[in-house]
matplotlib code that plots the C-alpha trace (Angstrom):
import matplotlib.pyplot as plt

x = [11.4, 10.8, 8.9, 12.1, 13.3, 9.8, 10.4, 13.9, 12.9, 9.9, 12.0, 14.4, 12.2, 10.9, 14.5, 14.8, 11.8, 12.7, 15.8, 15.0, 11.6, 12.9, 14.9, 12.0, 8.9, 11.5, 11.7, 8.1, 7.9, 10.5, 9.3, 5.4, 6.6, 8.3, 5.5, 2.9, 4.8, 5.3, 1.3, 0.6, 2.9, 1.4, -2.3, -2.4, -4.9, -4.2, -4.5, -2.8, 0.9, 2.2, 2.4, 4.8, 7.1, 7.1, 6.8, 9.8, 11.9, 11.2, 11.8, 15.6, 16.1, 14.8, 17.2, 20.7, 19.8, 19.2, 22.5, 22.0, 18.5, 19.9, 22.3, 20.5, 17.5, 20.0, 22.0, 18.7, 18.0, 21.7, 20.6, 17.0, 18.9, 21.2, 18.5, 16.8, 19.9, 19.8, 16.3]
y = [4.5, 1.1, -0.8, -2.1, 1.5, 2.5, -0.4, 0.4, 4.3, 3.1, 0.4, 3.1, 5.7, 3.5, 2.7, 6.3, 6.9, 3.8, 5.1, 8.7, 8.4, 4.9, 7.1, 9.3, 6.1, 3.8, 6.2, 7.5, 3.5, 3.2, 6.3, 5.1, 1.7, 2.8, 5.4, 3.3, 0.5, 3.3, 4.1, 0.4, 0.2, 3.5, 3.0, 6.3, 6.2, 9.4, 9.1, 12.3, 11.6, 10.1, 13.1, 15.4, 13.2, 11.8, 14.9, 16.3, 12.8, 12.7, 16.4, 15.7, 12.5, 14.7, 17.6, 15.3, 13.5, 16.0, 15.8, 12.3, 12.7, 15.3, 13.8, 10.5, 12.4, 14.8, 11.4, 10.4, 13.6, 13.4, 9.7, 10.7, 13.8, 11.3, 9.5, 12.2, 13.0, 9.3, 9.2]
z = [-21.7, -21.5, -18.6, -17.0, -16.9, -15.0, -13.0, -12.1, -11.1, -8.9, -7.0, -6.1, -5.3, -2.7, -1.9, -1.1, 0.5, 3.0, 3.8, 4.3, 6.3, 8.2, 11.3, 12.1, 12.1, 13.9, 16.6, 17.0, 17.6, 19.7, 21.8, 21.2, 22.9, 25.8, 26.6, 26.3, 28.6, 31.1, 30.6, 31.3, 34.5, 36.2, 35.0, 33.4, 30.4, 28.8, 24.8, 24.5, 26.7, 23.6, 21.4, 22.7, 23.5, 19.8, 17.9, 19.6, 19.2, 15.8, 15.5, 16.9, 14.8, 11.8, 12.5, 13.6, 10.3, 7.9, 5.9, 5.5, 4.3, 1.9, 0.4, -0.3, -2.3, -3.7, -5.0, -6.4, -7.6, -9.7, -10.7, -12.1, -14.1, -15.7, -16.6, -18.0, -20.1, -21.9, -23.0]

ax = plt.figure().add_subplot(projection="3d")
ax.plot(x, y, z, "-o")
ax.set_aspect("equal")
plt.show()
């Protein structure tokens, strides 16, 4: 392996890492946002509001995207194996 092969399996691991986590942080932001907007307009200064409502967003987005997540890293998965096979 040479060090444009390393550098070609590290660039899309973090390709696939991107696209795979990128759903579930976009929306604890989204949902982060919004509740702490909502904590700003009512004055309520409770640290711990924001969790439930972003562990069970997340939790959704997580679940409806779960095929998609799967069949990226299980593409990866393929790609790496080929890989494997030529060295």
């Amino acid at each position: 392996m040479t060090g444009a092969d390393a550098l070609d399996i590290a660039r899309d691991s973090i390709w696939v890492l991107l696209i795979v986590a990128a759903p579930a942080m976009l929306t604890a932001l989204a949902v982060g946002t919004i509740i702490g907007i909502l904590q700003a307009l009512t004055q309520i200064q409770e640290a711990t509001i924001v969790f439930v409502p972003k562990i069970v967003a997340v939790f959704l987005v997580v679940l409806l995207l779960l095929p998609f997540m799967a069949q990226q890293l299980g593409g990866y998965m393929n790609d790496m194996f080929a890989r494997i096979g030529t060295y």
